[in-house]
CHARMM-style PDB file with segment names, atoms N, HN, CA, C and O in Angstrom:
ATOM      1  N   UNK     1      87.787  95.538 107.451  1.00  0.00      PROA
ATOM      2  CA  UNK     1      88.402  95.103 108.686  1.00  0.00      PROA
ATOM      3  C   UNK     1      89.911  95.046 108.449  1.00  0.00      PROA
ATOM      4  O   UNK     1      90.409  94.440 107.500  1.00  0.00      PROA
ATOM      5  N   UNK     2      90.528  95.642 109.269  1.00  0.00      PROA
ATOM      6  HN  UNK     2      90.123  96.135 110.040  1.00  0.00      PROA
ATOM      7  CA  UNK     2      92.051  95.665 109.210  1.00  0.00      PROA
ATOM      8  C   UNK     2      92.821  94.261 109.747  1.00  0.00      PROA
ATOM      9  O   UNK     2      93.660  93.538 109.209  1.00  0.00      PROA
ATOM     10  N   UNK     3      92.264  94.218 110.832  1.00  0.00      PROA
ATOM     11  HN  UNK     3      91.583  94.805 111.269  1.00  0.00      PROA
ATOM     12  CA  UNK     3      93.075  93.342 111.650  1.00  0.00      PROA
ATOM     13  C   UNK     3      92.468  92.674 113.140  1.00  0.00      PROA
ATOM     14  O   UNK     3      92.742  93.335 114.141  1.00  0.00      PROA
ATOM     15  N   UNK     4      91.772  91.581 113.315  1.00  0.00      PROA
ATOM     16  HN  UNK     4      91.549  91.043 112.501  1.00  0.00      PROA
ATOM     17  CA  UNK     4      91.232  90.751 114.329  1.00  0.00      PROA
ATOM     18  C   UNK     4      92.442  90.538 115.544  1.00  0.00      PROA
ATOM     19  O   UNK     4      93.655  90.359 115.435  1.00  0.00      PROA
ATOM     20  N   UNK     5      91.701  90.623 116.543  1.00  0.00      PROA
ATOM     21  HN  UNK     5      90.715  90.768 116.632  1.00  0.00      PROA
ATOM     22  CA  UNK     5      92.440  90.699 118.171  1.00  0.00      PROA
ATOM     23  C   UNK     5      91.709  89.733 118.352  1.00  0.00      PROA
ATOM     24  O   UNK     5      90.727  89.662 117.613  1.00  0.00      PROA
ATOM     25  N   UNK     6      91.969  88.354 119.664  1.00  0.00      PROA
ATOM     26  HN  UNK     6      92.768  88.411 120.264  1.00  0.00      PROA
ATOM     27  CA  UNK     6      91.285  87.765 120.462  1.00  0.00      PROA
ATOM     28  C   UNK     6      91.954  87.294 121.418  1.00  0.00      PROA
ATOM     29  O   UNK     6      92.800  86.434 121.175  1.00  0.00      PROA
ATOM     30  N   UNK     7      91.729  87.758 122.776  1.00  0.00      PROA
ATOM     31  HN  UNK     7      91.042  88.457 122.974  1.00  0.00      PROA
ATOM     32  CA  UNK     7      91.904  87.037 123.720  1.00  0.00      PROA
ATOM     33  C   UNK     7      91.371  86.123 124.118  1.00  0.00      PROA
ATOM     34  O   UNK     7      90.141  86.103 124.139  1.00  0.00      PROA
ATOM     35  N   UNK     8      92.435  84.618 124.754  1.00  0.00      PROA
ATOM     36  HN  UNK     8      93.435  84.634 124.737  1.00  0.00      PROA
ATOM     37  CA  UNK     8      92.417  83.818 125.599  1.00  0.00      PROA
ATOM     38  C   UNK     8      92.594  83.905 126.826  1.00  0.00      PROA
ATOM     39  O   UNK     8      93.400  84.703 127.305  1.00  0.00      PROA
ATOM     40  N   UNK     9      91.970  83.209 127.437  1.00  0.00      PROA
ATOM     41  HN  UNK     9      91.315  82.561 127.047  1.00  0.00      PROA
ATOM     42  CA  UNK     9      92.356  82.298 128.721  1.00  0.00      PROA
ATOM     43  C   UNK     9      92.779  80.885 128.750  1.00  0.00      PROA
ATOM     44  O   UNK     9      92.886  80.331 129.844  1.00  0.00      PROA
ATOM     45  N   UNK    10      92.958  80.430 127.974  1.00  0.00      PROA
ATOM     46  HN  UNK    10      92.871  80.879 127.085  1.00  0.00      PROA
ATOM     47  CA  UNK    10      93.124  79.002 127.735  1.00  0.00      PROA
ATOM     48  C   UNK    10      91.722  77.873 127.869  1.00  0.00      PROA
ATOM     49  O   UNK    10      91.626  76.712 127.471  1.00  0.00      PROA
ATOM     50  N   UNK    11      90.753  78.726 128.577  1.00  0.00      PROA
ATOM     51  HN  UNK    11      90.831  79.669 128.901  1.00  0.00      PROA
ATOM     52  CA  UNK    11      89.939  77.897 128.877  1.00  0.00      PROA
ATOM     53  C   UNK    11      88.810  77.252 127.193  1.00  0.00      PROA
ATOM     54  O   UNK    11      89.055  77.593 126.036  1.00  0.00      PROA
ATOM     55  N   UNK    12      87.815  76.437 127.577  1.00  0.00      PROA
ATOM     56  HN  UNK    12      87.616  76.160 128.517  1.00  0.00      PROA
ATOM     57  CA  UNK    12      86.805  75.883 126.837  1.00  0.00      PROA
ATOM     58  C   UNK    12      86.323  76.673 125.730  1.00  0.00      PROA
ATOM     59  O   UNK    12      86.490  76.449 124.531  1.00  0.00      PROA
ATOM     60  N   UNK    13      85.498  77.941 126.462  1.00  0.00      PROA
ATOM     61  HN  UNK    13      85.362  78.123 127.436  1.00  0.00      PROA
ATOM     62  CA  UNK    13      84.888  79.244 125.799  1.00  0.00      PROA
ATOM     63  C   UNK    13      85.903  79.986 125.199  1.00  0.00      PROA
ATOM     64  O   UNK    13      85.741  80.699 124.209  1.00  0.00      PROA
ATOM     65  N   UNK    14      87.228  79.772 125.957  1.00  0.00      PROA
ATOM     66  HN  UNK    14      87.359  79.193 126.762  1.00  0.00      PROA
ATOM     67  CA  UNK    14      88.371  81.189 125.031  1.00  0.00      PROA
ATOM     68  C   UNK    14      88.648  80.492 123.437  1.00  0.00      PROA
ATOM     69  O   UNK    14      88.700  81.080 122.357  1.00  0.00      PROA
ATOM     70  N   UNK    15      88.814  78.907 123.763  1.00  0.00      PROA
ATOM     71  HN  UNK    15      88.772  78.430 124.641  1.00  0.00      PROA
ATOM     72  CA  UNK    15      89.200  78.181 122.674  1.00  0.00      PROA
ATOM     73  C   UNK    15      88.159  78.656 121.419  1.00  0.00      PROA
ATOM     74  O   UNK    15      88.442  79.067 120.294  1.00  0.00      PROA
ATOM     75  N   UNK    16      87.127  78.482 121.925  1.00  0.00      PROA
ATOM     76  HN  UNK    16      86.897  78.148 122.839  1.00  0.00      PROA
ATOM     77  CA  UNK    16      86.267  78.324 120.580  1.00  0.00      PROA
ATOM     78  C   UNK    16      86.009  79.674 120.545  1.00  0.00      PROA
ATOM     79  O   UNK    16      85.018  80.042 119.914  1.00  0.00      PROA
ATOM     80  N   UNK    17      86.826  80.628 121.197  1.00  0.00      PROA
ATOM     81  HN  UNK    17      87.631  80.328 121.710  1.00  0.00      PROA
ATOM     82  CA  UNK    17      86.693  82.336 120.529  1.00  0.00      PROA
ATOM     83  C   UNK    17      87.641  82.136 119.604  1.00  0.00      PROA
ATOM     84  O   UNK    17      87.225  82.250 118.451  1.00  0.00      PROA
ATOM     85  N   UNK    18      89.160  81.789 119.765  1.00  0.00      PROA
ATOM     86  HN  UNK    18      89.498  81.697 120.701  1.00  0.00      PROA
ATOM     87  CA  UNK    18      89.805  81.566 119.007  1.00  0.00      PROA
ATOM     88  C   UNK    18      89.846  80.876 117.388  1.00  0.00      PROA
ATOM     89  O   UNK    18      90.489  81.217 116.396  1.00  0.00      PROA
ATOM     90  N   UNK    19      88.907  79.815 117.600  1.00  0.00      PROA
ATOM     91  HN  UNK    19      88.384  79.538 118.406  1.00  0.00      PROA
ATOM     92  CA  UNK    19      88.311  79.179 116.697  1.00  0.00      PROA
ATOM     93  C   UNK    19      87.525  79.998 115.691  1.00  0.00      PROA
ATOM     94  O   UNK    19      87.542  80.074 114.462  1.00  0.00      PROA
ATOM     95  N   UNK    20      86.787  80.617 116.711  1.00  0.00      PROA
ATOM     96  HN  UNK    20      86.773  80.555 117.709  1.00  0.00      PROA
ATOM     97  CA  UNK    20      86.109  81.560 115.057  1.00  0.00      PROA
ATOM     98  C   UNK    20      86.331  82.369 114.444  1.00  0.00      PROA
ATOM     99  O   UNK    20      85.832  82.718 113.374  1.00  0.00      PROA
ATOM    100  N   UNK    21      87.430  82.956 115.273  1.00  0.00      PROA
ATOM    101  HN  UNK    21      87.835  82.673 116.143  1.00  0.00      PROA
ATOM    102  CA  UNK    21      88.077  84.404 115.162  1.00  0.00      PROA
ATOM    103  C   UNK    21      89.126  83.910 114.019  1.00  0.00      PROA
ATOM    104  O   UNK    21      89.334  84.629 113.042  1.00  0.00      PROA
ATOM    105  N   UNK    22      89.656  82.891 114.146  1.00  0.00      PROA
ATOM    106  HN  UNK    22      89.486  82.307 114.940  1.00  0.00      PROA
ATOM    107  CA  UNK    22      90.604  82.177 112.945  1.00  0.00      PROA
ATOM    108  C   UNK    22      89.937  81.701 111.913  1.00  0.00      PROA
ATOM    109  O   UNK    22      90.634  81.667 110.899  1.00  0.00      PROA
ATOM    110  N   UNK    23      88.535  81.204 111.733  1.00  0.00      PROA
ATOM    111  HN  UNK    23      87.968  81.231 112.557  1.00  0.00      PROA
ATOM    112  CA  UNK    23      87.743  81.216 110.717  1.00  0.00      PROA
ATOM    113  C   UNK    23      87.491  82.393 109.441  1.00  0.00      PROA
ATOM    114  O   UNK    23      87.480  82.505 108.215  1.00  0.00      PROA
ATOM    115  N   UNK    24      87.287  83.221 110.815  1.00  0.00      PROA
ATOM    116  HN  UNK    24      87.296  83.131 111.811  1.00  0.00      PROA
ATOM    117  CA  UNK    24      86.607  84.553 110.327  1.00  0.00      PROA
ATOM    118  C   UNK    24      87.499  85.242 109.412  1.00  0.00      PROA
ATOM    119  O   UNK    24      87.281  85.813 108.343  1.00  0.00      PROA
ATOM    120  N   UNK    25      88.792  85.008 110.239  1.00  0.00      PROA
ATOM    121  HN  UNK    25      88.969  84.544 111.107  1.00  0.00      PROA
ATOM    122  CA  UNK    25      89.882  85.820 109.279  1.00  0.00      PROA
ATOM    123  C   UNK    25      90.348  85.135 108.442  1.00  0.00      PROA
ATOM    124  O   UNK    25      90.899  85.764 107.539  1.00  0.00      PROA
ATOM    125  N   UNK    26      90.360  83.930 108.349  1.00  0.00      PROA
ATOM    126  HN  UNK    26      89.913  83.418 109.082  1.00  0.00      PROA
ATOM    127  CA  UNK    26      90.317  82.975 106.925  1.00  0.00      PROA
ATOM    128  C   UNK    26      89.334  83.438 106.006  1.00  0.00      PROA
ATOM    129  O   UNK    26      89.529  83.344 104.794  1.00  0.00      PROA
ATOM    130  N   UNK    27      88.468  83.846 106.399  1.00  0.00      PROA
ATOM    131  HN  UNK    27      88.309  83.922 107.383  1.00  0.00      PROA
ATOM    132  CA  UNK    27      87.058  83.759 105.417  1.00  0.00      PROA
ATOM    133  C   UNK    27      87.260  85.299 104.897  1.00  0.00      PROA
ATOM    134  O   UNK    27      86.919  85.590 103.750  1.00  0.00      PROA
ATOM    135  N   UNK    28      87.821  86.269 105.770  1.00  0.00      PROA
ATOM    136  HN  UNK    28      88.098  86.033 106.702  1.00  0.00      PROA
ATOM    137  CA  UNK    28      88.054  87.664 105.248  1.00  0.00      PROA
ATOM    138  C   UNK    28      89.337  87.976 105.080  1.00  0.00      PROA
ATOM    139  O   UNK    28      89.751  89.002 105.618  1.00  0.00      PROA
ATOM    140  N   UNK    29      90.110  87.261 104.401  1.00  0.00      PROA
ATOM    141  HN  UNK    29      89.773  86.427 103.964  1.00  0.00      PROA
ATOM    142  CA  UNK    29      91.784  87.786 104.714  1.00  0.00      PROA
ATOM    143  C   UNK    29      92.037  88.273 105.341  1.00  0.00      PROA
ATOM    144  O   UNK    29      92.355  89.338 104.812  1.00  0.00      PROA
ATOM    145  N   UNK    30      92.213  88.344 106.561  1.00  0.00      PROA
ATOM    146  HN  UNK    30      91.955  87.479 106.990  1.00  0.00      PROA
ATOM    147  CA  UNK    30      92.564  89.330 107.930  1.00  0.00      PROA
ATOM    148  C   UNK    30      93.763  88.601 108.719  1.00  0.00      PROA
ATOM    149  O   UNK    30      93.915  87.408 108.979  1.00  0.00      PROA
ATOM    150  N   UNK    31      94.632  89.816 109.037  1.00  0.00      PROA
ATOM    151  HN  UNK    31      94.509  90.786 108.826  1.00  0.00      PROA
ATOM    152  CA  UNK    31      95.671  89.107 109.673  1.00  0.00      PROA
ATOM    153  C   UNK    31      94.646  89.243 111.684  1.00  0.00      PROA
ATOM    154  O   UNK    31      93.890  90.086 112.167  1.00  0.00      PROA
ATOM    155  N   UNK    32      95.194  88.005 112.174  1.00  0.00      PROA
ATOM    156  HN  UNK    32      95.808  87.320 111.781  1.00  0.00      PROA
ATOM    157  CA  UNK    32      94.615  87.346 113.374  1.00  0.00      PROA
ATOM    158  C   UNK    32      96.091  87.431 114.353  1.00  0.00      PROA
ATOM    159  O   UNK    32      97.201  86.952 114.123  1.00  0.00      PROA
ATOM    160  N   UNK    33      95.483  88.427 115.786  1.00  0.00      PROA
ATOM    161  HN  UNK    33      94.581  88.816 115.973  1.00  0.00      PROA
ATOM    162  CA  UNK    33      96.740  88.010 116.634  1.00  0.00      PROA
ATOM    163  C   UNK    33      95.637  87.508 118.182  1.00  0.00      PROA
ATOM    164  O   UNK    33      94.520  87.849 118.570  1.00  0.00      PROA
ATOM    165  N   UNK    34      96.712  86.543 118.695  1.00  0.00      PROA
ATOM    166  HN  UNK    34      97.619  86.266 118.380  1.00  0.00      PROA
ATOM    167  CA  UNK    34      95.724  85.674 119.240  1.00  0.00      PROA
ATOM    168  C   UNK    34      97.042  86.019 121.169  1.00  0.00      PROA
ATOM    169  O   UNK    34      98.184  85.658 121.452  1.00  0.00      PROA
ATOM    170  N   UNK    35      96.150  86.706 121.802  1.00  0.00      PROA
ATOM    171  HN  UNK    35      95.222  86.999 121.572  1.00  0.00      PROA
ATOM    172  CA  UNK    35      96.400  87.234 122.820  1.00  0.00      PROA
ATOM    173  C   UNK    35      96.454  86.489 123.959  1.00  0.00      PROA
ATOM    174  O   UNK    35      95.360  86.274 124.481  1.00  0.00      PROA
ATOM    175  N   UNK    36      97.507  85.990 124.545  1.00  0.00      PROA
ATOM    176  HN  UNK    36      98.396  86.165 124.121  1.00  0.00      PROA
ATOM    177  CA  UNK    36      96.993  84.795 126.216  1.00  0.00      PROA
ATOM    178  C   UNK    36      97.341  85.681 127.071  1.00  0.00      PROA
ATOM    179  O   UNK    36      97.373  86.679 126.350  1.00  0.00      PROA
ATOM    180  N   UNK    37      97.606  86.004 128.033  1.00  0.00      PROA
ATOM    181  HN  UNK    37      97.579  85.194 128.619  1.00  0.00      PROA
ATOM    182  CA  UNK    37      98.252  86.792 129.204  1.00  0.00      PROA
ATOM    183  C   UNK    37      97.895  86.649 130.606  1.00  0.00      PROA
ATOM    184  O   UNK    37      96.801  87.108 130.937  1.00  0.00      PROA
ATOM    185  N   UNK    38      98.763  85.986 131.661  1.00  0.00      PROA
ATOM    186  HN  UNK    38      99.651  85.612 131.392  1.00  0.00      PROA
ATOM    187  CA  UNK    38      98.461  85.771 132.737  1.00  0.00      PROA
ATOM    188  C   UNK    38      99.768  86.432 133.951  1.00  0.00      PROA
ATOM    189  O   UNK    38     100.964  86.450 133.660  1.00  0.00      PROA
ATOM    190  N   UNK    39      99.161  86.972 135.410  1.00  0.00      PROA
ATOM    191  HN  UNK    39      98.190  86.957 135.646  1.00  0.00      PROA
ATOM    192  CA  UNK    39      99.615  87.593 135.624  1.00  0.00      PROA
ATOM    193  C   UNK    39     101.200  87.378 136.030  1.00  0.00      PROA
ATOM    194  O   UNK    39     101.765  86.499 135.379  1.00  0.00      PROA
ATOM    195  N   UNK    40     101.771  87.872 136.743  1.00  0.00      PROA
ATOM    196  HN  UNK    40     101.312  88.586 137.272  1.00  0.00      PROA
ATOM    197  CA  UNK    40     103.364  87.285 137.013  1.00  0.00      PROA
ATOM    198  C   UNK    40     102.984  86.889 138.435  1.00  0.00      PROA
ATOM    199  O   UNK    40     102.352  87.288 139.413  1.00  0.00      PROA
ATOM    200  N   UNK    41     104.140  85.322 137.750  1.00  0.00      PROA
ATOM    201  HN  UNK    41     104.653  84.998 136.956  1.00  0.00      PROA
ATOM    202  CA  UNK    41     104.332  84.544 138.940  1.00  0.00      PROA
ATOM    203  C   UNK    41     103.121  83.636 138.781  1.00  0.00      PROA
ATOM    204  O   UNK    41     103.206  82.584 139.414  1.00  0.00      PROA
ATOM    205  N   UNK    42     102.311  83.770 138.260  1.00  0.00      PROA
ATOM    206  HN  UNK    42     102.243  84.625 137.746  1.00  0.00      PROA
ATOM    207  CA  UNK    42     100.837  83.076 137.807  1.00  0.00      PROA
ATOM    208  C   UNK    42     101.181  81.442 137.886  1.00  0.00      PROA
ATOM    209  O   UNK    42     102.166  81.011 137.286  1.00  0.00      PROA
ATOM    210  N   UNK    43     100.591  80.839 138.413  1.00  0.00      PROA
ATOM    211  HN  UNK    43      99.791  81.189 138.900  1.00  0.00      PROA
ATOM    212  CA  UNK    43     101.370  79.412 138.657  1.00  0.00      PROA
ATOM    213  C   UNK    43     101.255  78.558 137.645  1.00  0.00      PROA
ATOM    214  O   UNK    43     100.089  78.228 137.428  1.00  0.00      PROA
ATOM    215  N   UNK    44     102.160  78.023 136.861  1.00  0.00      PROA
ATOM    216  HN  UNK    44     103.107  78.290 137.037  1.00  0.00      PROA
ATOM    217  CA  UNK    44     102.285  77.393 135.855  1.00  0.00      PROA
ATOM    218  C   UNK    44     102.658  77.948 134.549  1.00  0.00      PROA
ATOM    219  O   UNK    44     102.797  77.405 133.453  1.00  0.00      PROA
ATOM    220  N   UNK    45     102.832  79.610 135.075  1.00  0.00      PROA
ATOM    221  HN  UNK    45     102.719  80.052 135.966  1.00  0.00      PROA
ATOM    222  CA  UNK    45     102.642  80.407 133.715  1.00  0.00      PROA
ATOM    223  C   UNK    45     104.350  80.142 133.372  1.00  0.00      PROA
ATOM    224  O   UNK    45     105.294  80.266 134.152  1.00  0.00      PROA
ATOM    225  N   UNK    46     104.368  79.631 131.538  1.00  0.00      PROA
ATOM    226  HN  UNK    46     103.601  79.531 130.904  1.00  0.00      PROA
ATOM    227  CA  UNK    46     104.955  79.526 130.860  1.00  0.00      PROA
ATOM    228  C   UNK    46     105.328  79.896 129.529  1.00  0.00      PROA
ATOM    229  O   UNK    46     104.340  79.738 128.813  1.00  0.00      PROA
ATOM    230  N   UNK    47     106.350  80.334 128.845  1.00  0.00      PROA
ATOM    231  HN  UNK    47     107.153  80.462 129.427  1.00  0.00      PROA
ATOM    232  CA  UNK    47     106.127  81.113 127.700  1.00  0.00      PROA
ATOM    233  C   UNK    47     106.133  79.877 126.348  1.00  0.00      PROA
ATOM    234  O   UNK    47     106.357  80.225 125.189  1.00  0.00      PROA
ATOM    235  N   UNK    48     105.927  78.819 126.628  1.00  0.00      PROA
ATOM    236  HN  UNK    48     105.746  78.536 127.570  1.00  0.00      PROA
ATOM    237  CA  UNK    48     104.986  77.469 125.362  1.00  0.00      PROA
ATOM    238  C   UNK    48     104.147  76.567 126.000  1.00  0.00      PROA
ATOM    239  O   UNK    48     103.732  76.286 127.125  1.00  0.00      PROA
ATOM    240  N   UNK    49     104.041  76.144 124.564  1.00  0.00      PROA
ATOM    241  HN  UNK    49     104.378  76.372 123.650  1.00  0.00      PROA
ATOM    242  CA  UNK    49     102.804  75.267 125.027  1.00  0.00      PROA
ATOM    243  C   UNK    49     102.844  73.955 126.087  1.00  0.00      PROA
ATOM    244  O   UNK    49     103.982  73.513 126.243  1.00  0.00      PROA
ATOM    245  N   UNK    50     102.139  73.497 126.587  1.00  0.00      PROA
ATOM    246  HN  UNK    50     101.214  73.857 126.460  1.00  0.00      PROA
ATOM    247  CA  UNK    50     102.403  72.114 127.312  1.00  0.00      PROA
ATOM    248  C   UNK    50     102.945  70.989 126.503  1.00  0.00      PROA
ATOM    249  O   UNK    50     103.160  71.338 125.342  1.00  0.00      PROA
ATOM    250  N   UNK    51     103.144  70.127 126.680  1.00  0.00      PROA
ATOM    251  HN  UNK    51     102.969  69.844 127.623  1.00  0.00      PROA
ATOM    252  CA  UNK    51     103.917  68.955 126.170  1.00  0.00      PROA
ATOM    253  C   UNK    51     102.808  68.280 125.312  1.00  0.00      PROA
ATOM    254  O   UNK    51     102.102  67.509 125.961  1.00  0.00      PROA
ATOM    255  N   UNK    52     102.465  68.418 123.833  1.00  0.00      PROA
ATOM    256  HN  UNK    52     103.038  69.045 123.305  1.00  0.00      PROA
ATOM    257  CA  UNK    52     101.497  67.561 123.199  1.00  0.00      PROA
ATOM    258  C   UNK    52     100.614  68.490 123.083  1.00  0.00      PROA
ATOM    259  O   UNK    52      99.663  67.962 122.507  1.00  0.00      PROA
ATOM    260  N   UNK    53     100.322  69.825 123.348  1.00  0.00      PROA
ATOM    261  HN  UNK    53     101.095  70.254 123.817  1.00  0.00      PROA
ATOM    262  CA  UNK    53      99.298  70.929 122.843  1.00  0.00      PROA
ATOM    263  C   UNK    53      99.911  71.563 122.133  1.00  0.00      PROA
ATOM    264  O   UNK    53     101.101  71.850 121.998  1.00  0.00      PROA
ATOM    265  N   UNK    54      98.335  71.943 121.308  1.00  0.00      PROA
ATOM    266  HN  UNK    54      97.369  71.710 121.418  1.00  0.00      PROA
ATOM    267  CA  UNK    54      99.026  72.490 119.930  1.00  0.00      PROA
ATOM    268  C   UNK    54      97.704  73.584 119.386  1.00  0.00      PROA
ATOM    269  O   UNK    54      96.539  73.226 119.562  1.00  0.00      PROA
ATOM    270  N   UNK    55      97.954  74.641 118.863  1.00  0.00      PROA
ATOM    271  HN  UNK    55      98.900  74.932 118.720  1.00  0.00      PROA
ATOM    272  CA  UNK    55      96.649  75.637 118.016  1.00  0.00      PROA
ATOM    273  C   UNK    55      96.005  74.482 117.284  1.00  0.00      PROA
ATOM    274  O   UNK    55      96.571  73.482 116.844  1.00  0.00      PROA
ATOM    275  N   UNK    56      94.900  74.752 117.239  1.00  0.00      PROA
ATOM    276  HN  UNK    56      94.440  75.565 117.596  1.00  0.00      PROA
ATOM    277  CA  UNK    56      94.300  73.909 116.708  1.00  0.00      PROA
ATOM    278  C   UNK    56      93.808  75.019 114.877  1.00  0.00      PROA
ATOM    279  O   UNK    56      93.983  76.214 114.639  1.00  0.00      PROA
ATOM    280  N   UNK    57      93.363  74.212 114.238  1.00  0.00      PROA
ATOM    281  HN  UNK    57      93.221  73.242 114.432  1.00  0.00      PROA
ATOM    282  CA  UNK    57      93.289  74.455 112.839  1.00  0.00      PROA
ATOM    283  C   UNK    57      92.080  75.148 112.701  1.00  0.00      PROA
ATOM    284  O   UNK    57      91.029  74.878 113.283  1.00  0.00      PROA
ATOM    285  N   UNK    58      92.249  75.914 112.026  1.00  0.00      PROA
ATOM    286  HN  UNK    58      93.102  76.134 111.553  1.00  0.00      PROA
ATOM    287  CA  UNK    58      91.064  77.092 111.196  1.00  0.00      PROA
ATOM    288  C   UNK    58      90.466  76.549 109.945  1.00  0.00      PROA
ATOM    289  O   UNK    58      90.161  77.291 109.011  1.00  0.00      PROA
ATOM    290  N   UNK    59      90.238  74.812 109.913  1.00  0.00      PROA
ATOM    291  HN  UNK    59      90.485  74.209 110.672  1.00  0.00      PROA
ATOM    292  CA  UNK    59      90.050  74.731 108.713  1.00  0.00      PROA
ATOM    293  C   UNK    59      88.002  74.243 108.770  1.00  0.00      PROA
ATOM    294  OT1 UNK    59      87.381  74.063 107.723  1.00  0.00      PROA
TER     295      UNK     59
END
């Protein structure tokens, strides 16, 4: 495996894609790029995180 992709939505289910997908590439040395994308003008869409959110840990 070269290199793990995963898209988000921010939601519940995207999280815990993220979650394993950061496991996984812990567990296989793999570099992990972790994809959000929402459309323009998308309401609320911002380029960081909210105030007090944070990636959560691959451990």
């Amino acid at each position: 495996m070269d290199h793990i992709l995963v898209a988000t939505d921010g939601s519940d289910k995207g999280r815990d894609a993220v979650m394993m997908a950061a496991k996984l590439a812990k567990a296989t040395d793999t570099p992990l790029t972790v994809l959000h994308v929402v459309p323009p003008g998308f309401a609320g869409a911002t380029n960081r995180l909210p105030a007090g959110a944070s990636f959560p840990s691959a451990t």
